[in-house]
C-alpha positions as CSV (number, residue, x, y, z in Angstrom):
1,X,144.1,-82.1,-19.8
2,X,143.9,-84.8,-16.8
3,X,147.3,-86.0,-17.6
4,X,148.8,-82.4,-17.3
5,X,146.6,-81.5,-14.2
6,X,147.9,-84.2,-12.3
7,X,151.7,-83.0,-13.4
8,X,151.5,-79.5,-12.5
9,X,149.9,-81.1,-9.1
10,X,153.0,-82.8,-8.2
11,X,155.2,-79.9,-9.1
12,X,153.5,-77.9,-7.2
13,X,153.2,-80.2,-4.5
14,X,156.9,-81.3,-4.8
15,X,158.2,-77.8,-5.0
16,X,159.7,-77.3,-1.3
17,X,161.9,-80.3,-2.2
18,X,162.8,-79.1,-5.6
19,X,163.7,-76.1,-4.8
20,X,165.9,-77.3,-2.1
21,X,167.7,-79.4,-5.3
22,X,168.1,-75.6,-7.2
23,X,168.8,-74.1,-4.4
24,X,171.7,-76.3,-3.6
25,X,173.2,-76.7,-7.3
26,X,173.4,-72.6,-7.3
27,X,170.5,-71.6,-8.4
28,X,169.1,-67.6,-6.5
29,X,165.7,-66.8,-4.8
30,X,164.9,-65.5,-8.6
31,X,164.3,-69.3,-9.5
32,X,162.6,-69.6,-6.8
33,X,159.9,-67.1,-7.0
34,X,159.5,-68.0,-11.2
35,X,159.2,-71.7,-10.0
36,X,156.4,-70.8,-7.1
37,X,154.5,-68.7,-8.9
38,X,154.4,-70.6,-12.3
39,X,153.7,-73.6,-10.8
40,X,150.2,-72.0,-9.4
41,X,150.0,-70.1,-12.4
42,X,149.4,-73.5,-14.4
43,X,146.7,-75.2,-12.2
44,X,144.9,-72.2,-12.0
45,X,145.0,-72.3,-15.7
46,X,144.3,-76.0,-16.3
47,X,141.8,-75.9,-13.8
48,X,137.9,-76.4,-14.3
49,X,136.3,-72.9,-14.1
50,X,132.8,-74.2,-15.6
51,X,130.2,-74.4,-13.0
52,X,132.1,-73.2,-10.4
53,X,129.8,-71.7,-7.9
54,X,129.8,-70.0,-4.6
55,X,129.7,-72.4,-1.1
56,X,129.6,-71.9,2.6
57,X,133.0,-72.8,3.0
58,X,134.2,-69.9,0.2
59,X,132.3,-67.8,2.7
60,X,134.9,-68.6,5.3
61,X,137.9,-68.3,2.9
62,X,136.6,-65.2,2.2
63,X,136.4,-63.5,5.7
64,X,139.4,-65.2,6.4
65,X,141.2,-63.2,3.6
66,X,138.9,-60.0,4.5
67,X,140.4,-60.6,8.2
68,X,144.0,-60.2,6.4
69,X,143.1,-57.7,4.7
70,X,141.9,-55.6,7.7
71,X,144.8,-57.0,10.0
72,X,147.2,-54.9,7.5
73,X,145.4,-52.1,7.0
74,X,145.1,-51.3,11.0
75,X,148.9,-52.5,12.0
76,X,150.7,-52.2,8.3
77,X,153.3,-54.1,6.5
78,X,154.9,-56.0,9.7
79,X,156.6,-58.3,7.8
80,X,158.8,-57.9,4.4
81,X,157.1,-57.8,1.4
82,X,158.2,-61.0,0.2
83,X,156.1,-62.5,2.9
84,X,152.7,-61.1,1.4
85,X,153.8,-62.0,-1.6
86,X,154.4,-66.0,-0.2
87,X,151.1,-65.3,1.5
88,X,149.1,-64.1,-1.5
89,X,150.0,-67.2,-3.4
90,X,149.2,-69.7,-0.1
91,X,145.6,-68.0,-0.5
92,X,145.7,-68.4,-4.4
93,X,146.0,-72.6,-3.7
94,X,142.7,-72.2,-2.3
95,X,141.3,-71.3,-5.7
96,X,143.5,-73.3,-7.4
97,X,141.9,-76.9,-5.4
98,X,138.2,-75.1,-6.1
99,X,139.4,-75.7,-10.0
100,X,141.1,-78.7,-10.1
101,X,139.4,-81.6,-11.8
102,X,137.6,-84.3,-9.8
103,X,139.1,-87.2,-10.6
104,X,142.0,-89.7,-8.4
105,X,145.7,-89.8,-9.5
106,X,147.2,-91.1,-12.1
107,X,150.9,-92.2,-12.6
108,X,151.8,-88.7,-14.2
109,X,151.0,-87.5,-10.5
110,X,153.4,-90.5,-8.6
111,X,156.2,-90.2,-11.8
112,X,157.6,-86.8,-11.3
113,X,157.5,-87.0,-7.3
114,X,159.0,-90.3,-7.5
115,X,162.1,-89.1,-9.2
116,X,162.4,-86.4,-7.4
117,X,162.2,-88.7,-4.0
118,X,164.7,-91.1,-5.3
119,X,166.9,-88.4,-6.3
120,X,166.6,-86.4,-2.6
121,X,167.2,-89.6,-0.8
122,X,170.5,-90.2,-2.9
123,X,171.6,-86.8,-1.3
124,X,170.3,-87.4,1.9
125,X,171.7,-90.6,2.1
126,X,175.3,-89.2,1.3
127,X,175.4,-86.3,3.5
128,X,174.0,-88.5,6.7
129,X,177.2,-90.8,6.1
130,X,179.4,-87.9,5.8
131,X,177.9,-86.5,9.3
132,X,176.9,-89.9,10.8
133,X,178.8,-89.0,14.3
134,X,177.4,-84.7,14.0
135,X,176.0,-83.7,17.0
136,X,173.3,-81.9,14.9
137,X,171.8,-85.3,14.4
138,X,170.3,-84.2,11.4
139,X,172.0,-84.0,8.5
140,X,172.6,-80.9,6.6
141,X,172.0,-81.3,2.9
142,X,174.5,-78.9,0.7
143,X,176.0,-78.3,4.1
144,X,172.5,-76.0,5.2
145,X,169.3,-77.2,5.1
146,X,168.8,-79.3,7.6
147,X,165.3,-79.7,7.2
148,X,165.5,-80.9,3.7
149,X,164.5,-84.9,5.1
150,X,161.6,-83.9,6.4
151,X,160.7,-81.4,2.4
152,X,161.5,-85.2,0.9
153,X,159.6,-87.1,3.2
154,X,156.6,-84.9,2.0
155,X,157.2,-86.9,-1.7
156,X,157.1,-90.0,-0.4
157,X,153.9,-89.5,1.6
158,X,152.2,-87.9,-1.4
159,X,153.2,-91.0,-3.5
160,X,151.9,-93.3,-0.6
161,X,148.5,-91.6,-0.8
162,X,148.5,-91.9,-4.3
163,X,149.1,-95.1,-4.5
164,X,147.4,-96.7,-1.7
165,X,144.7,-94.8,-3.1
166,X,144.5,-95.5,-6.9
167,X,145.2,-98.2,-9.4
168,X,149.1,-99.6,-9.9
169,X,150.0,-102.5,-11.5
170,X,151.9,-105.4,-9.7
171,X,154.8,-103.6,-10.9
172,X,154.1,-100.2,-10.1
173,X,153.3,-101.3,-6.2
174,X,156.8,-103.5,-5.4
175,X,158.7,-100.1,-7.2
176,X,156.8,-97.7,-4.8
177,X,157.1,-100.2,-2.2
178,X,160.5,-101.0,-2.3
179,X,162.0,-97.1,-3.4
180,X,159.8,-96.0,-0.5
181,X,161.0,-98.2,2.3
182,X,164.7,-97.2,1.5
183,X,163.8,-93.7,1.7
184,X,161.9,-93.9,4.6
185,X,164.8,-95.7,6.2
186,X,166.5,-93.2,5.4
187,X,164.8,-90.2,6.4
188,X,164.1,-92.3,10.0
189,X,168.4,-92.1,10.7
190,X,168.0,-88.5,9.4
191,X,165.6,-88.4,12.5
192,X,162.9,-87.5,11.0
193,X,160.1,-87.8,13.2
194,X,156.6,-85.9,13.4
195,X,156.2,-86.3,9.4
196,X,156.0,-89.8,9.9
197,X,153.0,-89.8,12.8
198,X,151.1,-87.5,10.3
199,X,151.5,-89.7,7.3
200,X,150.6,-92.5,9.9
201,X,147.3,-90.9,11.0
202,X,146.6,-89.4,8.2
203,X,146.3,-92.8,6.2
204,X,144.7,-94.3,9.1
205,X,142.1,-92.2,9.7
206,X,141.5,-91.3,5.6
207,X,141.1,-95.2,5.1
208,X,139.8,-96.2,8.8
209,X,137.1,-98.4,7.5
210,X,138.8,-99.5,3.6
211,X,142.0,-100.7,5.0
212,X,142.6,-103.4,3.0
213,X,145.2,-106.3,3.4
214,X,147.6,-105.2,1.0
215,X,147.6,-102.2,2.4
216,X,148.3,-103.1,5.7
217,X,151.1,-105.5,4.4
218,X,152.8,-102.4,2.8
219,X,152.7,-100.4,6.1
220,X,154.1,-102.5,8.0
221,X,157.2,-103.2,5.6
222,X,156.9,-99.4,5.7
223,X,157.3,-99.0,9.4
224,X,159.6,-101.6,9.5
225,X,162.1,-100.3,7.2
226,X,161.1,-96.8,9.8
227,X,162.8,-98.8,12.8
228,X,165.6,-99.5,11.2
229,X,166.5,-96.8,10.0
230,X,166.1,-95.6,13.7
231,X,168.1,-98.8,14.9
232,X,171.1,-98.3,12.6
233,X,171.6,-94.1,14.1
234,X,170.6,-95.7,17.8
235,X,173.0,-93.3,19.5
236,X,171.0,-90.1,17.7
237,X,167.8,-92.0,18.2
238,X,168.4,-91.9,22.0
239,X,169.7,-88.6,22.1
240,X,166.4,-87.0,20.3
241,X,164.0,-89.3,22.9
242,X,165.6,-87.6,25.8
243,X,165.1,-84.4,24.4
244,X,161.8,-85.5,24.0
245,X,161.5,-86.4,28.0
246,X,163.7,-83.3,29.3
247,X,163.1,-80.7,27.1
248,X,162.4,-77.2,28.6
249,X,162.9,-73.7,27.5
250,X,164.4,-71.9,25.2
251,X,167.4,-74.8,24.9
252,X,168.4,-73.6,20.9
253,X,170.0,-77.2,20.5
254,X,166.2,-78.8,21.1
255,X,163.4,-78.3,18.6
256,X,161.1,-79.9,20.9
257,X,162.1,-77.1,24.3
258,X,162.0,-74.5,21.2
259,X,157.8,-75.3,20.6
260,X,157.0,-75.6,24.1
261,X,158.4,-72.6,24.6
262,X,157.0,-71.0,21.0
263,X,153.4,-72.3,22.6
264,X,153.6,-70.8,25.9
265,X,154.3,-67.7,24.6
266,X,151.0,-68.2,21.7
267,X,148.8,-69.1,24.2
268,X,150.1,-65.8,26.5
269,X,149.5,-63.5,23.2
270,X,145.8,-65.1,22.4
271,X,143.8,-63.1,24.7
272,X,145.0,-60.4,23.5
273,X,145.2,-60.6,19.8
274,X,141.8,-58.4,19.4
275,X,139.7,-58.8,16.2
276,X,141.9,-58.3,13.5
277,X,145.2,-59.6,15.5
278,X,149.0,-57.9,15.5
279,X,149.9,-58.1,11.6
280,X,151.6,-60.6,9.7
281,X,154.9,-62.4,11.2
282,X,154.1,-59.5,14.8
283,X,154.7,-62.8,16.8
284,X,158.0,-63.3,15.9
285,X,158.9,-59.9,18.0
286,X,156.8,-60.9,21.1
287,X,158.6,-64.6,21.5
288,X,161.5,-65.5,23.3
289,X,162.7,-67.1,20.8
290,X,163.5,-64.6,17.9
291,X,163.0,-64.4,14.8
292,X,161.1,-67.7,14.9
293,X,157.1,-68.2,13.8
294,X,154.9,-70.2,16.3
295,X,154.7,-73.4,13.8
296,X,150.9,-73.8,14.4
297,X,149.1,-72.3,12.0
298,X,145.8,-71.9,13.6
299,X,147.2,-70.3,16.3
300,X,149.4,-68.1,14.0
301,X,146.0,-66.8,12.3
302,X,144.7,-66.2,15.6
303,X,147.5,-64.2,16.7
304,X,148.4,-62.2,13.7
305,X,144.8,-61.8,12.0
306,X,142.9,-61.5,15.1
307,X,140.1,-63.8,16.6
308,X,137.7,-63.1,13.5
309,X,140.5,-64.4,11.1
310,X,141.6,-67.4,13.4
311,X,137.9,-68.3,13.5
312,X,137.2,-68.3,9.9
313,X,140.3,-70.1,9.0
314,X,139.7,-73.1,11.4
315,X,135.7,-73.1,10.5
316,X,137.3,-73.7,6.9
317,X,139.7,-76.2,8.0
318,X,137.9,-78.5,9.9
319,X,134.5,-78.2,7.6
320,X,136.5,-79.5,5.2
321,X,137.4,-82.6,6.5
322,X,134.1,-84.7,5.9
323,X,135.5,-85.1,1.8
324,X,134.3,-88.2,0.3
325,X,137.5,-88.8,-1.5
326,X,140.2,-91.0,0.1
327,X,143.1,-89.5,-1.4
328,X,142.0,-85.7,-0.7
329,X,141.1,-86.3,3.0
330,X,144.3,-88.2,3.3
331,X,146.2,-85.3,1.4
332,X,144.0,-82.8,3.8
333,X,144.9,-84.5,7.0
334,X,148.8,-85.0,6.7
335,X,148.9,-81.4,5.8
336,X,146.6,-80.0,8.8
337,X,148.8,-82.2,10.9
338,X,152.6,-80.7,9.6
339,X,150.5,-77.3,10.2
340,X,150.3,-78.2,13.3
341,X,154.2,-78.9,14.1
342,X,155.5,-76.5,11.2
343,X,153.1,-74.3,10.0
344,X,153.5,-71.2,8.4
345,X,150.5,-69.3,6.5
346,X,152.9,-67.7,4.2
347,X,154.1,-71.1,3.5
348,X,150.7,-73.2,3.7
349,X,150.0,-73.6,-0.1
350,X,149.3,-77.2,0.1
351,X,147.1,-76.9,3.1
352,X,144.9,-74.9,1.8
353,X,144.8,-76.4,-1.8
354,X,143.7,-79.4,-0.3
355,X,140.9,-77.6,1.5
356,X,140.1,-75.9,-1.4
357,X,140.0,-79.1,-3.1
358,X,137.9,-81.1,-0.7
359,X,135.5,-78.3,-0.8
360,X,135.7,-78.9,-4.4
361,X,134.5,-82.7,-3.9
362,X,131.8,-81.2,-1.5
363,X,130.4,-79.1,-4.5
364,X,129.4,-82.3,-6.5
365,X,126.2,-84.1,-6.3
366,X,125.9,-87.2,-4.1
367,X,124.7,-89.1,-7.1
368,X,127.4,-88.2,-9.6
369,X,130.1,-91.1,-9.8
370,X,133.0,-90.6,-7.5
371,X,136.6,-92.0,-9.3
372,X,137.9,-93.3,-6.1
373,X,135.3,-95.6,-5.1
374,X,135.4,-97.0,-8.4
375,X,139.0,-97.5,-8.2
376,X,138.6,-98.9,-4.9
377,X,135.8,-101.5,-6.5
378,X,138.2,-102.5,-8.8
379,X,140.8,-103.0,-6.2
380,X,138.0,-105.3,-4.3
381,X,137.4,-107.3,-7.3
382,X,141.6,-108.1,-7.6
């Protein structure tokens, strides 16, 4: 079953950026709910139930889902019912990275997110030509989603950590290498920006002390390929680092004015969140800028499920992080990071299966044979 495992892993993984792809060759919010669920649906089925027991950590998810619970039972449905629904499955990756075998990825996890990189950078690549001059600045795939570089760039930092983190051939490393630095060049004109610093530190600090040569030879033809892409858009580039400097507000033009603003008005709610918090989505109705989520997760939990459920979901968080496995604290980290700039419970599926899976990892015995370190021995020995 490992070969199917890691499948269902990237299509779940991949499935923000391949829904974007249905989504934009006609297909309704029908596919996308059979795609979302069905992909859960199959690791929770291929995963390894067998000695699954209780941890500390479960403990936390499970006051953290008590603390939803409660929140909705003392302020009621406060957002649509689709969103419980989104939410209900974000919880359900928990359980699905407490299952999912304990081993490091294979090509049948890089193959399917590889195509599916090579075939969003295609369409990226065409619409940022067509709207090369836009003031947007960021190009709108189909003609609306405008965040569908940063949804790609999420491929190509799964396949990184994959890669950097099991065993390619010669081959297999200079087609990564080389599909990934084109796409990252891309992406970089498309101006995307914080996705790259969390696939930075999230490699750096996974692999702080195995940082090998190769590796470091592949990120920096990486970031190089990064500046260019930068270079060649320098008149967007320029326009997005004085944002950056000036930003202030509720400017809708300026992502970066929009957040400070989104935090200033999460840090005024905290105090005041109580216990069990305001509901699902409340925030949205007591920030200036409407209709708009606070992209921070933890602070989201705080808000909305109160200080008990804010509390138990960063205890679960942040225990998780001492995994022994390279390629699940690299996977963890990226993903706490986006949380951290995007974040959205109802949408944090890969979040928590990575802390799900980490605490997964945690659950073996020190002695038992790790994959990774093996893989990484074999690396040495090359």
């Amino acid at each position: 079953m490992s070969r199917l495992n890691w499948i269902f892993l990237a299509l779940f993984l991949g499935q923000l950026p391949i829904l974007v792809l249905a989504h934009g060759f006609g297909a309704g919010s029908g596919v996308s709910a059979v795609y979302m669920i069905g992909a859960l649906a199959l690791l929770l089925m291929s995963g390894n139930w067998r000695g699954l027991t209780l941890l500390p950590a479960d403990l936390a998810f499970l006051v953290f889902a008590a603390a939803i619970g409660c929140s909705t039972w003392g302020n009621g449905l406060t957002a649509p019912l689709k969103e419980y629904v989104l939410l209900g499955l974000s919880l359900g990756a928990y359980v699905a990275g407490r299952t999912f075998p304990l081993e490091t990825p294979d090509r049948w996890f890089r193959a399917p997110l590889l195509l599916v990189l090579v075939v969003g950078s295609i369409l990226v690549a065409n619409a940022l030509i067509v709207q090369w001059n836009d003031r947007h600045g960021k190009p709108l795939l189909f003609d609306k989603f405008d965040a569908a570089p940063v949804q790609f760039m999420t491929c190509a930092a799964f396949l990184l950590f994959a890669a950097i983190n099991g065993r390619l051939s010669r081959a297999e490393a200079v087609i990564i290498l080389g599909l990934c630095s084109i796409s990252l060049m891309i992406f970089a004109a498309s101006q995307v920006r914080f996705a790259f610093v969390a696939m930075t530190v999230a490699i750096v600090l996974g692999r702080s002390s195995k940082i090998s040569r190769p590796v470091m030879f592949c990120g920096a033809v990486l970031l190089a390929f990064a500046i260019l892409g930068l270079v060649v858009r320098w008149h967007t580039t320029l326009a997005y680092l004085q944002q950056l400097v000036g930003a202030a507000g509720c400017d809708g033009d300026s992502s970066i004015g929009i957040r400070k603003q989104l935090y200033v008005d999460a840090f005024g709610l905290l105090p005041s969140s109580g216990w069990f918090g305001r509901g699902l989505d409340a925030f949205m109705s007591h920030s200036c800028v409407q209709a708009t989520e606070v992209h921070n997760s933890i602070l989201q939990a705080v808000i909305e499920f109160g200080w008990v459920g804010g509390a138990a979901f960063a205890v679960l968080i942040f225990g998780s992080l001492a995994v022994r496995s390279p390629f699940v604290l690299t996977g963890l980290l990226f993903e706490l990071a986006i949380s951290m700039a995007y974040g959205r419970i109802s949408r944090d599926g890969a979040l928590l299966f990575f802390v799900g899976y980490a605490v997964q990892f945690a659950s073996r015995p020190a002695t038992a044979p790790v994959a990774d370190a093996e893989y990484r021995a074999v690396q040495t020995a090359q």
